[in-house]
N, CA, C and O atoms as a Tripos MOL2 file, in Angstrom:
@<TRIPOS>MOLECULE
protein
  236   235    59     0     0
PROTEIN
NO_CHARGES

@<TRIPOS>ATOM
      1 N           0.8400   -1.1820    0.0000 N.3       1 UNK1
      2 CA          0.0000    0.0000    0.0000 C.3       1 UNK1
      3 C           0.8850    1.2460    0.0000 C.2       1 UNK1
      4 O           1.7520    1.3820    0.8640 O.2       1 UNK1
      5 N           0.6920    2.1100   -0.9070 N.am      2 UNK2
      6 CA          1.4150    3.4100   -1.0180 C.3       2 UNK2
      7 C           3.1010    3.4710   -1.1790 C.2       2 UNK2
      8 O           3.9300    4.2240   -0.6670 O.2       2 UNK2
      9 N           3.2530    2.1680   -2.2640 N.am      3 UNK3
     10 CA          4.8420    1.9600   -1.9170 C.3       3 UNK3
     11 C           5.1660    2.6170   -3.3940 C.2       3 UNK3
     12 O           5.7300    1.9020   -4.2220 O.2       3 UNK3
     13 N           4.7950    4.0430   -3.7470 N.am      4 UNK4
     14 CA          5.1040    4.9320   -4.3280 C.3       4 UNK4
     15 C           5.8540    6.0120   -3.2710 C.2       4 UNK4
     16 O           6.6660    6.8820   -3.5840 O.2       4 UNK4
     17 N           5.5590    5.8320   -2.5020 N.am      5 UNK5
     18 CA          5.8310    7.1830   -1.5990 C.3       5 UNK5
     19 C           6.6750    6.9570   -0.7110 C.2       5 UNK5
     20 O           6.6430    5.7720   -0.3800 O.2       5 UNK5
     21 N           7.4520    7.5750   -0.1460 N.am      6 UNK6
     22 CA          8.5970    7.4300    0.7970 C.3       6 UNK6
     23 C           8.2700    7.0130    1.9640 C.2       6 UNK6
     24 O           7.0940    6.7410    2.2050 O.2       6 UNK6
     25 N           9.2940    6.8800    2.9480 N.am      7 UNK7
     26 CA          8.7840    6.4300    4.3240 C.3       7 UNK7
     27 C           8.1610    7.1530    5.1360 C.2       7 UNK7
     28 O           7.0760    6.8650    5.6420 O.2       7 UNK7
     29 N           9.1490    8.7000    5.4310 N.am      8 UNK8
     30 CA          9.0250    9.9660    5.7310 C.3       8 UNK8
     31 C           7.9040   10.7980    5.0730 C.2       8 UNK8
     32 O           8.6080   11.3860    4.2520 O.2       8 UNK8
     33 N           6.6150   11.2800    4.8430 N.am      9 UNK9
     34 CA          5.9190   11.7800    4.2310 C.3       9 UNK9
     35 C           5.5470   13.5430    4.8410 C.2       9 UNK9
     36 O           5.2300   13.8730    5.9840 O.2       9 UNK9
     37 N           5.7370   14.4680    3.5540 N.am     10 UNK10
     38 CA          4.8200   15.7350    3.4010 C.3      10 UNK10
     39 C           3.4330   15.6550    3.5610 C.2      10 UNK10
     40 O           2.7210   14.6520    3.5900 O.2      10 UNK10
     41 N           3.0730   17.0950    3.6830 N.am     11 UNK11
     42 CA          1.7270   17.7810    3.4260 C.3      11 UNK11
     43 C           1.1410   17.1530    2.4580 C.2      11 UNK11
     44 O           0.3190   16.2430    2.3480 O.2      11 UNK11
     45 N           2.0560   18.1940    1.4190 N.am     12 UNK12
     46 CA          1.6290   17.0540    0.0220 C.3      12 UNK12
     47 C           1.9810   15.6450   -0.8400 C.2      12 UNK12
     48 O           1.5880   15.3400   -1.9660 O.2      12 UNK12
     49 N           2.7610   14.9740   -0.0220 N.am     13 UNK13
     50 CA          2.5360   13.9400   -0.1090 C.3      13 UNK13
     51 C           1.2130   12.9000    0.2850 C.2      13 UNK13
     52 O           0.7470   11.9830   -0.3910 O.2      13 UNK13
     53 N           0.7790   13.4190    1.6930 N.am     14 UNK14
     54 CA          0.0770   12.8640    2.2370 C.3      14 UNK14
     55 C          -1.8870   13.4200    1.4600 C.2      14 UNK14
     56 O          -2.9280   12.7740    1.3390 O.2      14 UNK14
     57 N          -1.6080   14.4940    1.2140 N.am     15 UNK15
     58 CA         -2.4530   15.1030    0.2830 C.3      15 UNK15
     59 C          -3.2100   13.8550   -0.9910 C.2      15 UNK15
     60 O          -4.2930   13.2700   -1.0030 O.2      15 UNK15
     61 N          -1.8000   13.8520   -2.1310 N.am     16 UNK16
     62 CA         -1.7180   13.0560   -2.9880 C.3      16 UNK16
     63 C          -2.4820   12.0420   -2.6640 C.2      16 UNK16
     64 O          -3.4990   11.8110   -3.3190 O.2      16 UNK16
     65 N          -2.0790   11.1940   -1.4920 N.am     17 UNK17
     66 CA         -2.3390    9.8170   -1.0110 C.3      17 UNK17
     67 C          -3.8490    9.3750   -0.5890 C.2      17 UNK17
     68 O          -4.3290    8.2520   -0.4360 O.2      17 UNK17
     69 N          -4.3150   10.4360   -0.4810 N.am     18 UNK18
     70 CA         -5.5980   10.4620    0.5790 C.3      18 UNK18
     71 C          -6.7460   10.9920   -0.7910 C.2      18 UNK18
     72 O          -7.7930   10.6140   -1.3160 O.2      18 UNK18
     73 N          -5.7810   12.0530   -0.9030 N.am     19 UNK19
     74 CA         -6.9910   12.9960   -1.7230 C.3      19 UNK19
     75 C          -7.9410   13.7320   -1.1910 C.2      19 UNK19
     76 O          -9.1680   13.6300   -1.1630 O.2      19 UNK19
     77 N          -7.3360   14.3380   -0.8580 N.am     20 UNK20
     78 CA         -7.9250   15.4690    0.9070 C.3      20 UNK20
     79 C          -7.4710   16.8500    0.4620 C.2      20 UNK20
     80 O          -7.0900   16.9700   -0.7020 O.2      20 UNK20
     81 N          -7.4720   17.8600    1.2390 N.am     21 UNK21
     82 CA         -7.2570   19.4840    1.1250 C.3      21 UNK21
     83 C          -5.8260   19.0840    1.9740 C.2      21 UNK21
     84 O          -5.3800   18.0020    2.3570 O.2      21 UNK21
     85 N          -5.5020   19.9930    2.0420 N.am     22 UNK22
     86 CA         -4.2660   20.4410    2.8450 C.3      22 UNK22
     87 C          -4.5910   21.0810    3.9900 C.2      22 UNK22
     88 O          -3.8320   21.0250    4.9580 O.2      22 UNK22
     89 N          -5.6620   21.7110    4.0230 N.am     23 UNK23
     90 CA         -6.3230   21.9880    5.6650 C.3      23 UNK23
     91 C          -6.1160   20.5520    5.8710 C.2      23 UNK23
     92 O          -5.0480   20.1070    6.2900 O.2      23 UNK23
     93 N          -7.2790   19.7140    5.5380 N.am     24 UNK24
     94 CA         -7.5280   18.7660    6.4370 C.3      24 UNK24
     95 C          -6.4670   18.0690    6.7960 C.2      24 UNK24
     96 O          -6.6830   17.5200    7.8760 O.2      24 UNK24
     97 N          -5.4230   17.8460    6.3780 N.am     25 UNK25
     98 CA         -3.8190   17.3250    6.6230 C.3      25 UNK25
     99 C          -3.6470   17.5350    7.8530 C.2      25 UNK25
    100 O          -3.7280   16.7430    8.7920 O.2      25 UNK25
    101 N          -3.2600   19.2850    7.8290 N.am     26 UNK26
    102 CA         -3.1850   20.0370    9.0720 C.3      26 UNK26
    103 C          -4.2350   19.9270   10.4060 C.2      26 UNK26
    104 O          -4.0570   20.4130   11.5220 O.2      26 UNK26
    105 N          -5.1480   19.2930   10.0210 N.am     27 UNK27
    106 CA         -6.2060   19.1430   11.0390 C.3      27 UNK27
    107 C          -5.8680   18.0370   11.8260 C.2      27 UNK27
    108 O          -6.0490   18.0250   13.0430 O.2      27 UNK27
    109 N          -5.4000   17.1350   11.2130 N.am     28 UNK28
    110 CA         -5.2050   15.4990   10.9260 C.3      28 UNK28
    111 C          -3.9340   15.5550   12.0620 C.2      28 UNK28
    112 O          -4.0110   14.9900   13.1530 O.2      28 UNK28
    113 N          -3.0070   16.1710   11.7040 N.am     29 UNK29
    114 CA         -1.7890   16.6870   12.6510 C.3      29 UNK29
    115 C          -2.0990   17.6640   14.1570 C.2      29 UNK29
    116 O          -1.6390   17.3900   15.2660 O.2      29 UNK29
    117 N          -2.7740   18.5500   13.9080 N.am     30 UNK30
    118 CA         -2.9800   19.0320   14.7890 C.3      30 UNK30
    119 C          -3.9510   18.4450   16.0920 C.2      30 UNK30
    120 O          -3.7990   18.9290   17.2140 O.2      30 UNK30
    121 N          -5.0460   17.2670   15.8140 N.am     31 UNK31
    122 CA         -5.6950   17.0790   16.5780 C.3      31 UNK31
    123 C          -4.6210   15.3960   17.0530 C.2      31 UNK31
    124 O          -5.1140   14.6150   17.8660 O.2      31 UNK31
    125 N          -3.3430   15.1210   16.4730 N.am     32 UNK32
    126 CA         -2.8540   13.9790   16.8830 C.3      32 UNK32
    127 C          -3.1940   12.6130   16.3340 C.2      32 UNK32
    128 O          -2.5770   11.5590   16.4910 O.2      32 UNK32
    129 N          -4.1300   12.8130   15.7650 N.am     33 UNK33
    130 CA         -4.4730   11.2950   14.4090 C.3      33 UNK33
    131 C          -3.0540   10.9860   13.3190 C.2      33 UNK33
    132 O          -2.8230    9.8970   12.7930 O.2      33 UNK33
    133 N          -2.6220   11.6320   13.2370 N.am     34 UNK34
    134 CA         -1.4250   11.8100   12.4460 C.3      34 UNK34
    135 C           0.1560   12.4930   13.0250 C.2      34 UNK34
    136 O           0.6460   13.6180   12.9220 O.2      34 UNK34
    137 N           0.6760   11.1120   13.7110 N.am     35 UNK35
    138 CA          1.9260   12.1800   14.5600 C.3      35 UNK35
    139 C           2.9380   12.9420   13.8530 C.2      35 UNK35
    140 O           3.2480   12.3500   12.8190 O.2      35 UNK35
    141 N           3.4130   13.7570   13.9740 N.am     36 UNK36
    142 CA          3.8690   14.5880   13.1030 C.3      36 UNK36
    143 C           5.6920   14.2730   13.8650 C.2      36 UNK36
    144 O           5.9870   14.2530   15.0600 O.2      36 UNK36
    145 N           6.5840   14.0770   12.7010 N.am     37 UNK37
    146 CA          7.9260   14.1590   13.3110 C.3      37 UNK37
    147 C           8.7820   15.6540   13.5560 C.2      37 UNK37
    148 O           9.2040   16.3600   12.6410 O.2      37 UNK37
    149 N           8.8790   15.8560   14.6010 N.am     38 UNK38
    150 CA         10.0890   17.3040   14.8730 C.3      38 UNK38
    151 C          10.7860   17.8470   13.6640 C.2      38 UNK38
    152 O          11.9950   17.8340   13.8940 O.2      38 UNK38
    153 N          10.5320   18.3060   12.5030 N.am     39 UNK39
    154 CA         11.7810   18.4800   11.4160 C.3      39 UNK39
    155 C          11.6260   19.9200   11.4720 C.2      39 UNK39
    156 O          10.6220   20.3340   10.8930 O.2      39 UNK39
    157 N          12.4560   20.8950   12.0910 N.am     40 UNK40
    158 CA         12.1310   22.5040   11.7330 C.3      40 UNK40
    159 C          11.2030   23.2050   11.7020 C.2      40 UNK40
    160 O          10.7960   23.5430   12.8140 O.2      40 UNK40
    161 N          10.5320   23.6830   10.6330 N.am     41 UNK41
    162 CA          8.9460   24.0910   10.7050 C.3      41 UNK41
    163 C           8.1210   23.1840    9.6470 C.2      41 UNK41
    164 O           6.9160   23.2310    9.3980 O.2      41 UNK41
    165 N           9.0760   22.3790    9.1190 N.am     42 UNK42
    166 CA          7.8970   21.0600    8.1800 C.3      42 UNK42
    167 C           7.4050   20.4870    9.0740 C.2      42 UNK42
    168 O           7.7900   20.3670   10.2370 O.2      42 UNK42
    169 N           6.2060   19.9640    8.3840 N.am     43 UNK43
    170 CA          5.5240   18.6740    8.9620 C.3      43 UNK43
    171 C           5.9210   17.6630    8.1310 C.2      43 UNK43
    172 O           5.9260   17.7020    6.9010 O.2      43 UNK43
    173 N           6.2450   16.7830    8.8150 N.am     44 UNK44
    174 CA          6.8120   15.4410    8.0770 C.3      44 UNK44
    175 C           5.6340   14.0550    9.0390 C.2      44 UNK44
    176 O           5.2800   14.3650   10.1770 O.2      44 UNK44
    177 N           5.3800   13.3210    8.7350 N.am     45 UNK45
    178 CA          4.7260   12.1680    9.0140 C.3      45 UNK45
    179 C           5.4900   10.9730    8.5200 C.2      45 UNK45
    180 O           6.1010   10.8430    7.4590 O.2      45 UNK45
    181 N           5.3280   10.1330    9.5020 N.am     46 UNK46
    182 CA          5.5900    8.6420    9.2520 C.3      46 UNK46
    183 C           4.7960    8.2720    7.8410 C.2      46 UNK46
    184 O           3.8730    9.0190    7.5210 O.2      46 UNK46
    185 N           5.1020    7.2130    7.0380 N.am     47 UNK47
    186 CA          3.8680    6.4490    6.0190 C.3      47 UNK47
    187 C           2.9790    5.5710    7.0230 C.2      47 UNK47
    188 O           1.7530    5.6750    7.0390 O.2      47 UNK47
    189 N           3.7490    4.6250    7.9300 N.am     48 UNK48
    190 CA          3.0150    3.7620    8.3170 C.3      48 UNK48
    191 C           1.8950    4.6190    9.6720 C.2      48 UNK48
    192 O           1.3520    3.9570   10.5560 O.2      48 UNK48
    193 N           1.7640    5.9900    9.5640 N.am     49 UNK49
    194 CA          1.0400    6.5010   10.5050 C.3      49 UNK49
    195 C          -0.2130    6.7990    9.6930 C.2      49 UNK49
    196 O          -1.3070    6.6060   10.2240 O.2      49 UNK49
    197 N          -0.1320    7.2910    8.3490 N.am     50 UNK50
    198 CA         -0.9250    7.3090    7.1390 C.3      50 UNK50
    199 C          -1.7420    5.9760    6.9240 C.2      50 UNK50
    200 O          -2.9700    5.9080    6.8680 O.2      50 UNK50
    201 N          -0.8980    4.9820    6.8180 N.am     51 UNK51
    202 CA         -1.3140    3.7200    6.5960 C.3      51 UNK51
    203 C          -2.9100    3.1850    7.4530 C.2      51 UNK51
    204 O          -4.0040    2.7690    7.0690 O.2      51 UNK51
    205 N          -2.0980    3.5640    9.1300 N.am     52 UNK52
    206 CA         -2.9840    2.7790    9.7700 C.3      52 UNK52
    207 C          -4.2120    3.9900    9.9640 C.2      52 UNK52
    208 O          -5.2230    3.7370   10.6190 O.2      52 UNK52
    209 N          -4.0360    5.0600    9.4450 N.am     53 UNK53
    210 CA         -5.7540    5.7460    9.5130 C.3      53 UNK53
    211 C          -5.8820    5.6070    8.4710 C.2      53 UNK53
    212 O          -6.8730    6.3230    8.3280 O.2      53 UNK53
    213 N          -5.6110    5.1170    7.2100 N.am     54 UNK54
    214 CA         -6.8550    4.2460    6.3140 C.3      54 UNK54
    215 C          -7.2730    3.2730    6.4550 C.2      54 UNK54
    216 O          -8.3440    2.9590    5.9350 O.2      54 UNK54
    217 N          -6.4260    2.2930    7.3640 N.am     55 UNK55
    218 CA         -7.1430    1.3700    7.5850 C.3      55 UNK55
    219 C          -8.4640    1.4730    8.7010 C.2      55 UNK55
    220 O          -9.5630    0.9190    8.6800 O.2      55 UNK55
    221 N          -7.9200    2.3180    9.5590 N.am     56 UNK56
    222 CA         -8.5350    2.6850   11.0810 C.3      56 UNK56
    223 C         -10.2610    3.1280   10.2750 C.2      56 UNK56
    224 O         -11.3120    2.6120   10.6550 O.2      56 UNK56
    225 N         -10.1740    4.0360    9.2830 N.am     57 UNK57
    226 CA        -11.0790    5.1580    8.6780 C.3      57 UNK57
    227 C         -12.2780    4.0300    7.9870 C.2      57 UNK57
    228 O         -13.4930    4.2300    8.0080 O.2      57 UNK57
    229 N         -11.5770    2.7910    7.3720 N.am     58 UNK58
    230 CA        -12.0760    1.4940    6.5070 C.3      58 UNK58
    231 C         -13.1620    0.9990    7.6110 C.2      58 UNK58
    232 O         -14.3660    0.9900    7.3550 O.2      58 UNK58
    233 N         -12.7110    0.6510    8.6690 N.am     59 UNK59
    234 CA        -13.4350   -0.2840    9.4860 C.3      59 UNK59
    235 C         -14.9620    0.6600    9.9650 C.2      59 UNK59
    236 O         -15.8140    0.1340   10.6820 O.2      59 UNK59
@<TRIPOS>BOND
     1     1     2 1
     2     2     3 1
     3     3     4 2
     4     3     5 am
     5     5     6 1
     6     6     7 1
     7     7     8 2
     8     7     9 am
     9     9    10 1
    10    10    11 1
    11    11    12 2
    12    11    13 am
    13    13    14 1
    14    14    15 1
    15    15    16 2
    16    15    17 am
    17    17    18 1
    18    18    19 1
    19    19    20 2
    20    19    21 am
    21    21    22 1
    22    22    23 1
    23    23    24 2
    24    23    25 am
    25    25    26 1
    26    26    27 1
    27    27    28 2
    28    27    29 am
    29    29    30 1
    30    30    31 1
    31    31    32 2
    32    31    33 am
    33    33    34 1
    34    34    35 1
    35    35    36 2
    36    35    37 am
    37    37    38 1
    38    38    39 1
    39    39    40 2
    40    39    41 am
    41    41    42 1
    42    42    43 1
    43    43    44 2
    44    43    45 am
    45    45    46 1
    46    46    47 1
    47    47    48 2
    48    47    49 am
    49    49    50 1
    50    50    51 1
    51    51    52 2
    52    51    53 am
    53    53    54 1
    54    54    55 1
    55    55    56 2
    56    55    57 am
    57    57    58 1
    58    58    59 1
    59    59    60 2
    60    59    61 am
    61    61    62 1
    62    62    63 1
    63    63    64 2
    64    63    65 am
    65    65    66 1
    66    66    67 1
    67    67    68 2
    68    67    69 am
    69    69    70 1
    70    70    71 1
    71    71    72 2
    72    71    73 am
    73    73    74 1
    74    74    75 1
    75    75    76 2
    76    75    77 am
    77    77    78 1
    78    78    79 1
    79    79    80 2
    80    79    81 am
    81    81    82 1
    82    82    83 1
    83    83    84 2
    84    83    85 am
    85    85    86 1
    86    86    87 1
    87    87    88 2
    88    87    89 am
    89    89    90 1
    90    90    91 1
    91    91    92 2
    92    91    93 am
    93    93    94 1
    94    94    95 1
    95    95    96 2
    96    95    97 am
    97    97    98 1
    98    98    99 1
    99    99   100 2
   100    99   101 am
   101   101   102 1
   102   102   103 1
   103   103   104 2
   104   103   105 am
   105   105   106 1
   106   106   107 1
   107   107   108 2
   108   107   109 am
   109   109   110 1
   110   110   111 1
   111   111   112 2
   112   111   113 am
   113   113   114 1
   114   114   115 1
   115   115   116 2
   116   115   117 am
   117   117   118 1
   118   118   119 1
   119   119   120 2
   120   119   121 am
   121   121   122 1
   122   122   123 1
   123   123   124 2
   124   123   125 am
   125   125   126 1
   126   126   127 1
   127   127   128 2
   128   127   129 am
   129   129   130 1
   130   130   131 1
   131   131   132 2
   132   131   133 am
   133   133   134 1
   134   134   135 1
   135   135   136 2
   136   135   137 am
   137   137   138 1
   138   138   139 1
   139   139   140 2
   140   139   141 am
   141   141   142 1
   142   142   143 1
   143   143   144 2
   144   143   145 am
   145   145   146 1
   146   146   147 1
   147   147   148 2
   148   147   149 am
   149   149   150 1
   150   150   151 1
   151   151   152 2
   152   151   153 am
   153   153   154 1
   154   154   155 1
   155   155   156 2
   156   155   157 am
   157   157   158 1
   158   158   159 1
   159   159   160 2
   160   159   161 am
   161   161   162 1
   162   162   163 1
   163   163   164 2
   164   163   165 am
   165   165   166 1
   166   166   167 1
   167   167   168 2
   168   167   169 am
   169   169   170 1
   170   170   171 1
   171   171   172 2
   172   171   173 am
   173   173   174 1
   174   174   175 1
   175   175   176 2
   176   175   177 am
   177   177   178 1
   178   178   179 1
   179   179   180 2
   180   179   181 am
   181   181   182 1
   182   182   183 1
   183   183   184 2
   184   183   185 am
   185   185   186 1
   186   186   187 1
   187   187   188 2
   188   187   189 am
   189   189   190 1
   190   190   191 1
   191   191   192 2
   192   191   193 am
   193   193   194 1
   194   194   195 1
   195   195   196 2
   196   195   197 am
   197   197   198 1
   198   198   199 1
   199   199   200 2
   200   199   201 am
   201   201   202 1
   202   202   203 1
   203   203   204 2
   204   203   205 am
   205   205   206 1
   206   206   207 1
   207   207   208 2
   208   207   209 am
   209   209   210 1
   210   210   211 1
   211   211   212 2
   212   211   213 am
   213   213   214 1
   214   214   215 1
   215   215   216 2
   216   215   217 am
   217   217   218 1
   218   218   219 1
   219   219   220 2
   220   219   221 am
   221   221   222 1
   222   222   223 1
   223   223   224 2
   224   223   225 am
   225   225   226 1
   226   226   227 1
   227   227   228 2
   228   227   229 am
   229   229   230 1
   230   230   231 1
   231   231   232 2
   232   231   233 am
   233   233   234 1
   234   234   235 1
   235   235   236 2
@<TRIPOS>SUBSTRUCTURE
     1 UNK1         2 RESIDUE 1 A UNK
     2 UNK2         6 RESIDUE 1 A UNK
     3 UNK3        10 RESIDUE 1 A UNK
     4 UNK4        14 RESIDUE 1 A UNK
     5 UNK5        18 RESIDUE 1 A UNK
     6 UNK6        22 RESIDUE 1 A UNK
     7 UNK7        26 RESIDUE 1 A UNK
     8 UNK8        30 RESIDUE 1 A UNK
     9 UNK9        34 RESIDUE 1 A UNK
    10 UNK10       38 RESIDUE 1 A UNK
    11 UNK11       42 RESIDUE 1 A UNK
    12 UNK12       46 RESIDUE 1 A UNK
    13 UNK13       50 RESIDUE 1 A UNK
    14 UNK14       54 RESIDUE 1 A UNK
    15 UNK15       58 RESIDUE 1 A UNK
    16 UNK16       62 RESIDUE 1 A UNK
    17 UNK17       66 RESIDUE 1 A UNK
    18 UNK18       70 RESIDUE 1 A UNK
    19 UNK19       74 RESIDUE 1 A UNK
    20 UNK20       78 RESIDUE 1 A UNK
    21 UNK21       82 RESIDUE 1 A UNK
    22 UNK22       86 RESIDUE 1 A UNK
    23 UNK23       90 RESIDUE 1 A UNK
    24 UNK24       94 RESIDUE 1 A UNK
    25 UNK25       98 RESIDUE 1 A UNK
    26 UNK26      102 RESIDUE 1 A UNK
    27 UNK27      106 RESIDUE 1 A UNK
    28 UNK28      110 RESIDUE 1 A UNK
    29 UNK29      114 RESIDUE 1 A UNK
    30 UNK30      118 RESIDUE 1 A UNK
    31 UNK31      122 RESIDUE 1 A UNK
    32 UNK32      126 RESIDUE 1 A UNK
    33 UNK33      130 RESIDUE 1 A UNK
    34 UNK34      134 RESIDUE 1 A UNK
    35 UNK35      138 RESIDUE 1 A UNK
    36 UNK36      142 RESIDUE 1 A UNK
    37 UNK37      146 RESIDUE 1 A UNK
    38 UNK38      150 RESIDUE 1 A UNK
    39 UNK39      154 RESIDUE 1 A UNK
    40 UNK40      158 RESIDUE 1 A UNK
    41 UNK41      162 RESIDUE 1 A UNK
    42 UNK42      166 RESIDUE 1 A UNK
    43 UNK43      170 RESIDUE 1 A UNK
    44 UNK44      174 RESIDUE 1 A UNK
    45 UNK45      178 RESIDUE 1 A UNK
    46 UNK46      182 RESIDUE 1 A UNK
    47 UNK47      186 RESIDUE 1 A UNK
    48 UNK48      190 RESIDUE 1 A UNK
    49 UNK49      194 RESIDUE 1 A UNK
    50 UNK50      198 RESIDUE 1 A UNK
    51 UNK51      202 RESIDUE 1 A UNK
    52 UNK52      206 RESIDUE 1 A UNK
    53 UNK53      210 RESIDUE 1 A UNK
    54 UNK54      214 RESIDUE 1 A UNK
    55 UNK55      218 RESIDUE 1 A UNK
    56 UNK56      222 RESIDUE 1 A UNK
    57 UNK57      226 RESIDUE 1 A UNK
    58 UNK58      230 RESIDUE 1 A UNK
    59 UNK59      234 RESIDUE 1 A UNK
């Protein structure tokens, strides 16, 4: 699943993947559904954190 995309994932990466706004990304991060890694002022995300809220979102 999503083994186009790196391990480490963007905004818009995660964008791409979902097919969502870029608010909602930021929402996604901000409320902690999506842990966000320390990188400067990017948001960077795990894939496999992506992963398991599509699966989480499926059920």
């Amino acid at each position: 699943m999503f083994s186009d995309y790196p391990d480490i994932l963007t905004v818009k990466d995660i964008t791409k993947m979902l097919g969502v706004h870029p608010n909602t990304v930021y929402d996604l991060v901000k409320e902690g559904v999506l842990p966000k890694i320390p990188c400067c002022r990017h948001i960077k995300v795990a894939k496999i954190y992506v992963i398991k809220y599509v699966l989480q979102s499926a059920q």
